[in-house]
Short mmCIF file of the C-alpha atoms (twelve columns), coordinates in Angstrom:
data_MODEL
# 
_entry.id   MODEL 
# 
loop_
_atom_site.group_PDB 
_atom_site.id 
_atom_site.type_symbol 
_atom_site.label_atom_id 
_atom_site.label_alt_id 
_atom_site.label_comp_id 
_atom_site.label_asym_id 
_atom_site.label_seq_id 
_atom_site.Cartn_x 
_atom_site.Cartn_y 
_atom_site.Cartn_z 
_atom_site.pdbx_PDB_model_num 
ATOM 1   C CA . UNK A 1   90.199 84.963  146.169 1 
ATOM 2   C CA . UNK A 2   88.979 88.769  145.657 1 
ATOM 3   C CA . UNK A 3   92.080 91.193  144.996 1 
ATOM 4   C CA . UNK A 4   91.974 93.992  147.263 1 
ATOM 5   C CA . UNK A 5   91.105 97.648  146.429 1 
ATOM 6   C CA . UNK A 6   92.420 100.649 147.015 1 
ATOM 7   C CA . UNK A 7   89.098 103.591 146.526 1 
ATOM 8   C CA . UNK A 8   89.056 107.348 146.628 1 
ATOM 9   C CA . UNK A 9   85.612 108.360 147.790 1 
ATOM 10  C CA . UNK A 10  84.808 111.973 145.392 1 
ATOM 11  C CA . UNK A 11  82.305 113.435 146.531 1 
ATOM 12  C CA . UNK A 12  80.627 113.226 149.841 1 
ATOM 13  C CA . UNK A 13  76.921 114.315 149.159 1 
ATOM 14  C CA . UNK A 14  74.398 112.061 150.515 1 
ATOM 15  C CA . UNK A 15  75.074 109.212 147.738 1 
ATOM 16  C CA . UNK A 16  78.424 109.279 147.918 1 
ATOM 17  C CA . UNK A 17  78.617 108.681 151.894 1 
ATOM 18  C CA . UNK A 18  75.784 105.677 151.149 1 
ATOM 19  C CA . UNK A 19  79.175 104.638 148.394 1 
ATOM 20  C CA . UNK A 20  81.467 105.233 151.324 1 
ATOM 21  C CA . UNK A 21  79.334 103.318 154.304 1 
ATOM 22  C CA . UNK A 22  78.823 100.026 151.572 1 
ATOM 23  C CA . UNK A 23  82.069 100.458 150.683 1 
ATOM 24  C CA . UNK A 24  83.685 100.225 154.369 1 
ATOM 25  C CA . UNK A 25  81.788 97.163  155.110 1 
ATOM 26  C CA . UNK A 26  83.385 95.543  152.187 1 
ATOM 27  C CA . UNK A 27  86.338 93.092  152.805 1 
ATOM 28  C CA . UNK A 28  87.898 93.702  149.504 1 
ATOM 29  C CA . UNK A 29  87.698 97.750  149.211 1 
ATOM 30  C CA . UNK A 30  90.228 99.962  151.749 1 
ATOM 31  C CA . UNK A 31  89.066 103.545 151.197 1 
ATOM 32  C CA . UNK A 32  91.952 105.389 151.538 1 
ATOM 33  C CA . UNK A 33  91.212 108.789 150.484 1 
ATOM 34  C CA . UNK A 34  88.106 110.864 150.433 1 
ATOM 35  C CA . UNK A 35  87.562 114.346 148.087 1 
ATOM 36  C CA . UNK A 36  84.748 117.572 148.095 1 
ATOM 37  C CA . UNK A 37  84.395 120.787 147.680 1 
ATOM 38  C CA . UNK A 38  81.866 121.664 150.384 1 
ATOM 39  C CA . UNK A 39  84.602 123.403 153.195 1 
ATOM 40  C CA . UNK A 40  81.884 123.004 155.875 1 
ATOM 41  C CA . UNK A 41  82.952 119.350 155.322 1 
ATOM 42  C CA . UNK A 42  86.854 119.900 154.490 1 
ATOM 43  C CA . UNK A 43  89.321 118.339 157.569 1 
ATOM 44  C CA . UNK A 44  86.615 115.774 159.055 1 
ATOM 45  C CA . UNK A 45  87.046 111.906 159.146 1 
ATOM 46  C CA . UNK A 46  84.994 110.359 156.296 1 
ATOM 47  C CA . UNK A 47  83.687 108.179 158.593 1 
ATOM 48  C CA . UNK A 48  82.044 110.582 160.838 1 
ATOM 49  C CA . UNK A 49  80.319 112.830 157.991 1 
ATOM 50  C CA . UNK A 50  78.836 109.690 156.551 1 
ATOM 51  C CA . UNK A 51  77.732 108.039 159.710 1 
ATOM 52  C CA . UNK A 52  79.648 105.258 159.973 1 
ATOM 53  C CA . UNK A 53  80.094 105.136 163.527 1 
ATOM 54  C CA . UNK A 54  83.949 104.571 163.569 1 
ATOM 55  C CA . UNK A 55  86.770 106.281 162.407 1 
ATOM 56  C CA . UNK A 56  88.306 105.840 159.006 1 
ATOM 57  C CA . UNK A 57  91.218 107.744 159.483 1 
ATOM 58  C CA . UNK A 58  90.697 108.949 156.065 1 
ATOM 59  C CA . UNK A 59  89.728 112.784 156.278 1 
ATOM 60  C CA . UNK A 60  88.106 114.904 153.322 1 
ATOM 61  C CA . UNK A 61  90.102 116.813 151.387 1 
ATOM 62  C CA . UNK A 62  89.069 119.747 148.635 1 
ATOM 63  C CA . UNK A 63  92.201 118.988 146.738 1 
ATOM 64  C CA . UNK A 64  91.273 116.120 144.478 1 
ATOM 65  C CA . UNK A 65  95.210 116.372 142.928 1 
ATOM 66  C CA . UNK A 66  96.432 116.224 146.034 1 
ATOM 67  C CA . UNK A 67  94.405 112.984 147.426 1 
ATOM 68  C CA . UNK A 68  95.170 111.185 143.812 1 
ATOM 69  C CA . UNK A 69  98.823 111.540 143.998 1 
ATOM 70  C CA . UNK A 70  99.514 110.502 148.235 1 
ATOM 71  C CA . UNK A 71  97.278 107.462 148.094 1 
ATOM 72  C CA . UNK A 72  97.491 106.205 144.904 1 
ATOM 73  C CA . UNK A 73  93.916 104.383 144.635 1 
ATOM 74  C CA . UNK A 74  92.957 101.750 142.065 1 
ATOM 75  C CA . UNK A 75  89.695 103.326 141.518 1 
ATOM 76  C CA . UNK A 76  87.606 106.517 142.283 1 
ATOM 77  C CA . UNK A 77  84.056 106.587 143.066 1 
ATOM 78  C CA . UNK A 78  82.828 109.863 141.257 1 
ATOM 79  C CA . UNK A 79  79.589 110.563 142.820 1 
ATOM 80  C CA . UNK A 80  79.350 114.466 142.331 1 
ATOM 81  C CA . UNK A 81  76.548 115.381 139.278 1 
ATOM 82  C CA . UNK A 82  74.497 114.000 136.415 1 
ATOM 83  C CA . UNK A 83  76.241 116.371 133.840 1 
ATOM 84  C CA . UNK A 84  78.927 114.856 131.968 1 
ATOM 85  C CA . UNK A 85  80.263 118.481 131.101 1 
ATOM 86  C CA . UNK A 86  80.414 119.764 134.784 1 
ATOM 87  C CA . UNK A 87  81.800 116.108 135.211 1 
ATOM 88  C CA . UNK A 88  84.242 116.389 132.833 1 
ATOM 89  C CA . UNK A 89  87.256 117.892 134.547 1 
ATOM 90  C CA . UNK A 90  87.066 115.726 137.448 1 
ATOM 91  C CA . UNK A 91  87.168 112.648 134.976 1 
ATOM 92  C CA . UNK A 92  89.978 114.260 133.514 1 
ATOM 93  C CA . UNK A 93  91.831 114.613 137.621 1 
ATOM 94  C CA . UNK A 94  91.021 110.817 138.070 1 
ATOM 95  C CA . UNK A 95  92.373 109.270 134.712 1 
ATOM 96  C CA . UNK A 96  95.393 111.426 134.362 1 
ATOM 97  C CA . UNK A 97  96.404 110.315 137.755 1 
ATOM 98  C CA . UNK A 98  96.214 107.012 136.299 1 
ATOM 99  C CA . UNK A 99  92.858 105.721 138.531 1 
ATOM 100 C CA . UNK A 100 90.086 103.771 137.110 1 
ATOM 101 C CA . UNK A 101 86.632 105.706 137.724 1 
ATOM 102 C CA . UNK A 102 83.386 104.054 138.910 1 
ATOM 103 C CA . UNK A 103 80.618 107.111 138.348 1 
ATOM 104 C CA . UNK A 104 76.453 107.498 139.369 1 
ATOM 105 C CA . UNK A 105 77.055 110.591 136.639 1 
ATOM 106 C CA . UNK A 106 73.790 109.605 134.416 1 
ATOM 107 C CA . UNK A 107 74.887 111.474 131.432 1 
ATOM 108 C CA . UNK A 108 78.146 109.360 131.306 1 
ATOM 109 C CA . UNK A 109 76.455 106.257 131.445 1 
ATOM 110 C CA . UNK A 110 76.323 105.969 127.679 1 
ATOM 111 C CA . UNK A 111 77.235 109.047 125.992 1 
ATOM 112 C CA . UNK A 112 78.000 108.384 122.381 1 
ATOM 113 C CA . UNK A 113 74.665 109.532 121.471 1 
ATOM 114 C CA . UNK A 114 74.487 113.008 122.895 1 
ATOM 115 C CA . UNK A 115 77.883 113.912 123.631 1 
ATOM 116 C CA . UNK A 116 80.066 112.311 120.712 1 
ATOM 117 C CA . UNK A 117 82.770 114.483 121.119 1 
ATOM 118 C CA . UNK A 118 83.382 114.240 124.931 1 
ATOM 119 C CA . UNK A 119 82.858 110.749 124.412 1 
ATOM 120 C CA . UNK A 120 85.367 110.166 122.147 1 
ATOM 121 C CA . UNK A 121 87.879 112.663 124.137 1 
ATOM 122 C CA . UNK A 122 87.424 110.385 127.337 1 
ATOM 123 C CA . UNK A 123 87.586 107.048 125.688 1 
ATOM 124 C CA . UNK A 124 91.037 108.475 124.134 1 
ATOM 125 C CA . UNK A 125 92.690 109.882 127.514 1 
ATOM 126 C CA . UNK A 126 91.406 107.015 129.091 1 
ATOM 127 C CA . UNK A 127 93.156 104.728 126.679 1 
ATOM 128 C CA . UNK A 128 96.411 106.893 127.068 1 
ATOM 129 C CA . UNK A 129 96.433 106.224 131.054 1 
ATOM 130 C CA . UNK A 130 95.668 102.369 130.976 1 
ATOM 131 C CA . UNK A 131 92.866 102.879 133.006 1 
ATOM 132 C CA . UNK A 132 88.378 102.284 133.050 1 
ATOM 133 C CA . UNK A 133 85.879 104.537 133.289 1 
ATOM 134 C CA . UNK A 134 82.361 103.255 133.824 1 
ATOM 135 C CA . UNK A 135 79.184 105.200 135.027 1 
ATOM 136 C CA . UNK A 136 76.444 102.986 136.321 1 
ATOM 137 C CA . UNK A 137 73.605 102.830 138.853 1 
ATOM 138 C CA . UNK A 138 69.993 101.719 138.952 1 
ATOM 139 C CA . UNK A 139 68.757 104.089 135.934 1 
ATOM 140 C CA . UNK A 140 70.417 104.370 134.558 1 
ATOM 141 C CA . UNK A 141 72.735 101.832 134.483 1 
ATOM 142 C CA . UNK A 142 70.655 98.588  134.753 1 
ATOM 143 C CA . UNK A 143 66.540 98.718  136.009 1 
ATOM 144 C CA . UNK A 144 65.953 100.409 132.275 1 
ATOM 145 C CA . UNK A 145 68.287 99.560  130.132 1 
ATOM 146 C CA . UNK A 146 71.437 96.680  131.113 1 
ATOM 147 C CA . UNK A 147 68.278 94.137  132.259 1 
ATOM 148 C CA . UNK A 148 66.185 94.900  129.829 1 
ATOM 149 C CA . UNK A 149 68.945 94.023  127.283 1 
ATOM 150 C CA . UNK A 150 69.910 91.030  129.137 1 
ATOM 151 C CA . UNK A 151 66.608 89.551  129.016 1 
ATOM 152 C CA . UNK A 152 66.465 89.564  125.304 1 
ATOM 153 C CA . UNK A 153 69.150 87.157  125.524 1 
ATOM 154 C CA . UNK A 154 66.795 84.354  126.079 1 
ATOM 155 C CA . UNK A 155 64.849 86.016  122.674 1 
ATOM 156 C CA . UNK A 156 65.077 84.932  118.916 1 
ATOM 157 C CA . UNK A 157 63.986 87.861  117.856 1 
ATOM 158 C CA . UNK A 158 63.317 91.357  118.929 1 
ATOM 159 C CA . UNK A 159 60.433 93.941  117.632 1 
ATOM 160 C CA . UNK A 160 59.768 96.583  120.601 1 
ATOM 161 C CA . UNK A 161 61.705 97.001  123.995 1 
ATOM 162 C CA . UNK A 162 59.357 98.746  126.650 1 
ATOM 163 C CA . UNK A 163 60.447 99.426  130.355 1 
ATOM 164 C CA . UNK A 164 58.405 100.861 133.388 1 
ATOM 165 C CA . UNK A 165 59.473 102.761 136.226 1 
ATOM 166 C CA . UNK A 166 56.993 103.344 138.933 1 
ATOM 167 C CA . UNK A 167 58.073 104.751 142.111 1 
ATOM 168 C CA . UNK A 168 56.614 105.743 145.276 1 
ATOM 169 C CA . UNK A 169 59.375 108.585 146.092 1 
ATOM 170 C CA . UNK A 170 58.109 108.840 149.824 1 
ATOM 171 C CA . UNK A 171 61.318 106.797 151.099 1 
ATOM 172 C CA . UNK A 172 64.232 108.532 148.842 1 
ATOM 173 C CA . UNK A 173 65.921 111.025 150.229 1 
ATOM 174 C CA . UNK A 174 65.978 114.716 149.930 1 
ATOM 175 C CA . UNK A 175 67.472 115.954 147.056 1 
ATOM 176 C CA . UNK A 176 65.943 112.972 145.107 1 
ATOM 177 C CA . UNK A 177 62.544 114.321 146.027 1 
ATOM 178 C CA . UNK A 178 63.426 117.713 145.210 1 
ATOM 179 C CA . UNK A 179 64.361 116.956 141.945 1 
ATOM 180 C CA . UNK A 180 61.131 115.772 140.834 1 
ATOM 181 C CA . UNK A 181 59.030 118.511 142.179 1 
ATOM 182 C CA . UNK A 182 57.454 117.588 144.788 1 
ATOM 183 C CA . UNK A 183 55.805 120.002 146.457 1 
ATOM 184 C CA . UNK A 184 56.006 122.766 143.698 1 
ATOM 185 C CA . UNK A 185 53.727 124.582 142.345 1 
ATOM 186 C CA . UNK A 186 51.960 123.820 138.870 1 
ATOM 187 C CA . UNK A 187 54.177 127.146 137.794 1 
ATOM 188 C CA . UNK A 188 56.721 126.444 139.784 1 
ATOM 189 C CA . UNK A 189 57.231 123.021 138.077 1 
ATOM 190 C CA . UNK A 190 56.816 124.486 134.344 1 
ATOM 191 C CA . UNK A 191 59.605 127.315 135.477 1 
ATOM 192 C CA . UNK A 192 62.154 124.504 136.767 1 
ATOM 193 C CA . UNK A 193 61.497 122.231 133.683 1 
ATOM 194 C CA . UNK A 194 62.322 125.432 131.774 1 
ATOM 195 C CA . UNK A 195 65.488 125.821 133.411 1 
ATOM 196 C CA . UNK A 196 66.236 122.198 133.010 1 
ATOM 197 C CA . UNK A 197 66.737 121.615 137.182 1 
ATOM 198 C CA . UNK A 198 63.891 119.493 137.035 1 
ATOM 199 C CA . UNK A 199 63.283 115.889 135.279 1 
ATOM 200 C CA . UNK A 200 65.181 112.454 135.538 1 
ATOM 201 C CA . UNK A 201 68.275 112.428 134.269 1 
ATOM 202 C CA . UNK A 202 69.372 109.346 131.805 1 
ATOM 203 C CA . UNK A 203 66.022 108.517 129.802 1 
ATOM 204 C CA . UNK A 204 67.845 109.120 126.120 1 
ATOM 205 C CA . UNK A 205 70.922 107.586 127.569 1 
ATOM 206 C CA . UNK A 206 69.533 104.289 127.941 1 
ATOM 207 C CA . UNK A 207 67.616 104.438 125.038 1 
ATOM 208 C CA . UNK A 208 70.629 104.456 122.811 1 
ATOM 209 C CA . UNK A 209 72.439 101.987 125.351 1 
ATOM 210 C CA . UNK A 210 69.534 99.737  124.340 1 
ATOM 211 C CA . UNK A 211 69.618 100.007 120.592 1 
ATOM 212 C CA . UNK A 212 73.105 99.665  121.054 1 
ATOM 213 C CA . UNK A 213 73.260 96.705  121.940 1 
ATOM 214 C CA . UNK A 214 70.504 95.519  119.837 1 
ATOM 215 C CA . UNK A 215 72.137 96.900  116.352 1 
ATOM 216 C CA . UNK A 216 69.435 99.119  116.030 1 
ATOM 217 C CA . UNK A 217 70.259 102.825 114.351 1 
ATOM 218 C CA . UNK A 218 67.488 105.143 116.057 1 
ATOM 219 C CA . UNK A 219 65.949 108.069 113.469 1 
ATOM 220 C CA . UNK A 220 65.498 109.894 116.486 1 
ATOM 221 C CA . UNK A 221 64.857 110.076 120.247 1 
ATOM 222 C CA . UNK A 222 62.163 111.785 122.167 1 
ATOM 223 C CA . UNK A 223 61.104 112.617 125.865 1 
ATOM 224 C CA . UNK A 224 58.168 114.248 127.380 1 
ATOM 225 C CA . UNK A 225 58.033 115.691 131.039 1 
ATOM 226 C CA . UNK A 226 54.557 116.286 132.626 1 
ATOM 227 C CA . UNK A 227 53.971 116.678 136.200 1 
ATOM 228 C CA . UNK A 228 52.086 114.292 138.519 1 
ATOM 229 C CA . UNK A 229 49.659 116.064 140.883 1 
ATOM 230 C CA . UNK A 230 49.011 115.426 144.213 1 
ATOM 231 C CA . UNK A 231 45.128 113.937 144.871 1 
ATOM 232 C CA . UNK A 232 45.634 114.145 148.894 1 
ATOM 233 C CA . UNK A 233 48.165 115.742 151.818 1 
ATOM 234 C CA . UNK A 234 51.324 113.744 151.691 1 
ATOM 235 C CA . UNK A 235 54.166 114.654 154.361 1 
ATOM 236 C CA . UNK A 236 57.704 112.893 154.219 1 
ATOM 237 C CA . UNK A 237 60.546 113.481 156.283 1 
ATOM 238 C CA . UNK A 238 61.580 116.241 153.747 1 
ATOM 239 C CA . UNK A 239 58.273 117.612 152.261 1 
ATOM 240 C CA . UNK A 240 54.983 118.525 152.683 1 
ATOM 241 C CA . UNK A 241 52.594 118.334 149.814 1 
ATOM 242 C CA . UNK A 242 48.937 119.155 150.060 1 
ATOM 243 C CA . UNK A 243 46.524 118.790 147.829 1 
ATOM 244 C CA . UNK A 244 47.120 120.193 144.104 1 
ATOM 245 C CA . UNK A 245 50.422 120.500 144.796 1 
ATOM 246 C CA . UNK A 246 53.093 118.374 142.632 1 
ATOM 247 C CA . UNK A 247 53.872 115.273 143.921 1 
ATOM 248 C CA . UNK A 248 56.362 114.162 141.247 1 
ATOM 249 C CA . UNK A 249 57.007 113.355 137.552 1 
ATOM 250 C CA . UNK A 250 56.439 111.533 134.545 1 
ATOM 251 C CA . UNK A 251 58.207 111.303 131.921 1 
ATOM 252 C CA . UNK A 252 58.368 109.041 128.999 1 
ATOM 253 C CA . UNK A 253 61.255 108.429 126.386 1 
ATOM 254 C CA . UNK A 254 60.889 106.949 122.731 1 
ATOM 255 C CA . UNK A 255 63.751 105.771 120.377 1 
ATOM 256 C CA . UNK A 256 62.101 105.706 117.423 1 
ATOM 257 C CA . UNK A 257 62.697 104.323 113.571 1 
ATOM 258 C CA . UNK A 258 60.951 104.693 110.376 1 
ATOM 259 C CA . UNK A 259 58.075 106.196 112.537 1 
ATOM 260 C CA . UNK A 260 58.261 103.111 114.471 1 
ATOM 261 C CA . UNK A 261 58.331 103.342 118.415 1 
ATOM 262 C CA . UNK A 262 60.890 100.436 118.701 1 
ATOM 263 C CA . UNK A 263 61.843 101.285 122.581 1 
ATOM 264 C CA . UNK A 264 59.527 102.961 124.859 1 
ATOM 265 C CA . UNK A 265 60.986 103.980 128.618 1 
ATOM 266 C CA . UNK A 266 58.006 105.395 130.936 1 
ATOM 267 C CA . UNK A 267 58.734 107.065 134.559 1 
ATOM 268 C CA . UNK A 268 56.922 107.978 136.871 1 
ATOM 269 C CA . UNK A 269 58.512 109.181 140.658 1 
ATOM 270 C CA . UNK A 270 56.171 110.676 143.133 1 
ATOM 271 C CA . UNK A 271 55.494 110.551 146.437 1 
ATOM 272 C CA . UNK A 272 52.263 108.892 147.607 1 
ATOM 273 C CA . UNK A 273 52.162 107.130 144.925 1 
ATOM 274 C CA . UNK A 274 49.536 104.123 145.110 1 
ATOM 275 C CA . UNK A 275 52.341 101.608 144.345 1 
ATOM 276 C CA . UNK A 276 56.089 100.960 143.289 1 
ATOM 277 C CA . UNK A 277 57.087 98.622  140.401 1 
ATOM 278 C CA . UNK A 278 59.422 97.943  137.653 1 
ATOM 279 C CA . UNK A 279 58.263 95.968  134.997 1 
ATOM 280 C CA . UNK A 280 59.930 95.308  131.054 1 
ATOM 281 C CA . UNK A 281 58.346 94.109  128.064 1 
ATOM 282 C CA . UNK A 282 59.409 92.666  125.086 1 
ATOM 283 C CA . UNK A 283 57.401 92.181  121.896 1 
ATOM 284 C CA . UNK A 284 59.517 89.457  119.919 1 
ATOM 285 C CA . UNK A 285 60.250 85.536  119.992 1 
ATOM 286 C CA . UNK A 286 59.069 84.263  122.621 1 
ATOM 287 C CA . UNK A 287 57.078 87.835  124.053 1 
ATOM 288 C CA . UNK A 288 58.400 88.333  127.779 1 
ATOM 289 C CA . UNK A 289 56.861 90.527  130.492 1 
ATOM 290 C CA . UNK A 290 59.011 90.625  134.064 1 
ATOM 291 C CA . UNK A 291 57.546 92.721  136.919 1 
ATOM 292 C CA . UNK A 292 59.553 93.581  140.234 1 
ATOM 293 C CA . UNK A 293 57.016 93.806  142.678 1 
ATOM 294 C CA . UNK A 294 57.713 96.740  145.005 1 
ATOM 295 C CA . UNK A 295 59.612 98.271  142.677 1 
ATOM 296 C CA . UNK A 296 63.998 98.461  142.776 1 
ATOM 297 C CA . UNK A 297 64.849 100.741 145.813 1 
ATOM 298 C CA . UNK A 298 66.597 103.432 143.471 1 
ATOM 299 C CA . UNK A 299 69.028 104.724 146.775 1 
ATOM 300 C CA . UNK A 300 70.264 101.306 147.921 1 
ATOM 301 C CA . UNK A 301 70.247 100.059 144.401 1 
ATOM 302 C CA . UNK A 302 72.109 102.694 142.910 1 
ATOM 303 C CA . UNK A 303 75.183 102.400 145.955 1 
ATOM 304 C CA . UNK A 304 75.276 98.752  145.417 1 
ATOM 305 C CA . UNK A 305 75.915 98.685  141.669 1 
ATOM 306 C CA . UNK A 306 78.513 101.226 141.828 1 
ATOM 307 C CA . UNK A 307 80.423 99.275  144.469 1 
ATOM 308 C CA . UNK A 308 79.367 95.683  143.158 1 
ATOM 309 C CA . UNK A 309 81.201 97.254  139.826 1 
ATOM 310 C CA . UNK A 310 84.572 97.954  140.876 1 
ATOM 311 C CA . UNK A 311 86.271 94.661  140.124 1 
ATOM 312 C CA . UNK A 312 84.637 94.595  136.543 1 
ATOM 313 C CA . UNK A 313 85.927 97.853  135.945 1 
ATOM 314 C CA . UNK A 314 89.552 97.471  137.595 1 
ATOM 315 C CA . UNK A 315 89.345 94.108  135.166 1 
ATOM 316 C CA . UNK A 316 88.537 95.616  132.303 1 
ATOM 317 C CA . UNK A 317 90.301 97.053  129.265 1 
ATOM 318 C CA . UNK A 318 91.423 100.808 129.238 1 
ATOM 319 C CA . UNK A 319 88.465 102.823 127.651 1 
ATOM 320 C CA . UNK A 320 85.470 104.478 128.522 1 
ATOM 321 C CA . UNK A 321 83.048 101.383 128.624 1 
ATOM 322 C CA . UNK A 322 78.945 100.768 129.717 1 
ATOM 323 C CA . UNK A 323 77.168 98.556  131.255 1 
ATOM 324 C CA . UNK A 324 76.538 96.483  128.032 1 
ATOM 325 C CA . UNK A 325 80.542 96.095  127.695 1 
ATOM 326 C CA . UNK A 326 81.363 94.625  131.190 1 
ATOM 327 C CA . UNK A 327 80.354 90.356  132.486 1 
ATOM 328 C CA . UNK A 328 77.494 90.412  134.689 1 
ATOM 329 C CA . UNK A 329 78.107 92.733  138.029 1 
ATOM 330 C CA . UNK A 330 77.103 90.695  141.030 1 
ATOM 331 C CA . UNK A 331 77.834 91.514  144.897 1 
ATOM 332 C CA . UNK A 332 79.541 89.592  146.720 1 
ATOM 333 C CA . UNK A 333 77.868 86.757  148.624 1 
ATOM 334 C CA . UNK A 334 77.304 86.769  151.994 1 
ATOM 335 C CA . UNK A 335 79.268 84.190  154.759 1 
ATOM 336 C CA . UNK A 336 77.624 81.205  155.803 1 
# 
């Protein structure tokens, strides 16, 4: 039998509702409290500002203490940036109240590389309090680097990882297609990469995830951003892009050894593009190619592997862990 839990919604952007509405549908997960900033927001039901048709009874609250403390949740769904230094405080709320955190914040999702420090600080408090912190989602967290590593399980040996992320952005929503561009300006785009607002968030982070769990020490790891430019007039229910326009992004990641590329990570998000896929390849023994036809629907996926995580992560030992430390996360099946 599945153990009950007891979730704190944080953050109530339009990911963290999708958390909240998967969440509420669940048998085994009782939100109980809900947290943001936004005061537009502040006082309503949960359950009406993410469209769940019924009320939760569980209203929004900008006073994350507060929330922790009354309800006393087994675990927090932290669904409010991709920094792990804007993130860091509200980490710090969650596990000093003594609550296990489930995160879609891409920097955390394995952070010994870049952030050693913060790493080592959250892994330490986290340890003090008895309680997980995980950060997962599609990618990162498993379409570029958990399945990939998984797949080399069936492998005798390993010479070159590669992983490709095609998307056709058309269906994501808003700020997802903001985020790539799309509908910039050639300047425009060059200004926002500048200012760092615009790229994919969690290529070097599942790079090192990767050699991590291969035992592979990386000399060094690169990415490149270019811009993907649009061909025809493409209209979505949040943009309009017309012709020369930027429809999206590429960008391509390289963890590289002795001048060797031994893992390559290539994405592409635009929308119109001709088709979605995700597709890994693995130069070893045996070889192995895999392609997802249609590609991994990065919205859906991303809600469902922070939610299908929670029992790994209540489970777990105290520490800041990845997706490489935890048993397979599955969903629940369905009744029949």
């Amino acid at each position: 039998m599945v153990m009950q839990v007891r979730a704190v919604q944080y953050g109530c952007g339009p990911i963290g509702c999708s958390v909240a509405r998967f969440a509420a549908q669940r048998s085994d997960i009782e939100i109980v409290g809900a947290v943001d900033i936004d005061q537009s927001i502040a006082g309503h039901d949960l359950a009406e500002v993410a469209g769940l048709g019924k009320k939760l009874g569980v209203n929004i609250s900008d006073e994350a203490d507060a929330v922790l403390s009354q309800t006393k949740p087994d675990v927090v769904f932290l669904t409010t940036v991709s920094s792990l230094k804007v993130a860091y405080p509200q980490l710090e709320k969650c596990i000093k109240a003594g609550v296990n955190v489930v995160s879609s914040c891409e920097e955390l999702s394995y952070p010994y590389r870049e952030e050693p420090q913060l790493s080592a600080e959250l892994d330490k408090l986290a340890k003090a309090n008895n309680v997980t912190v995980l950060a997962t989602g599609i990618n990162p967290g498993f379409i570029m680097d958990a399945w990939p590593l998984f797949m080399t399980g069936v492998c005798q040996q390993v010479k070159q990882v590669r992983a490709v992320r095609i998307q056709d952005a058309s269906t994501r929503r808003g700020p997802f297609q903001k985020k790539i561009g799309a509908g910039c300006t050639t300047e425009e785009f060059k200004e926002r990469v500048a200012a760092g607002t615009l790229r994919h968030v969690g290529l070097a982070e599942s790079i090192a995830m990767i050699a991590g769990g291969l035992g592979w020490e990386l000399d060094e790891i690169t990415t490149s951003i270019e811009p993907i430019v649009a061909k025809v007039r493409v209209k979505t229910n949040f943009v309009t892009v017309e012709s020369g326009q930027i429809a999206g992004v590429r960008q391509v990641g390289r963890g590289i050894r002795a001048e060797k590329e031994l893992i390559i990570l290539e994405f592409e998000a635009s929308v119109g593009a001709p088709q979605s896929y995700d597709a890994v390849y693995i130069t070893g023994v045996p070889n192995m190619e895999v392609t997802i036809k249609g590609g991994t629907h990065g919205d859906i996926s991303t809600v469902a592997m922070i939610v299908n995580s929670v029992h790994r992560v209540v489970q777990a030992p105290p520490g800041l862990v990845t997706m490489k430390d935890l048993p397979v996360v599955s969903t629940l099946g369905a009744d029949i």
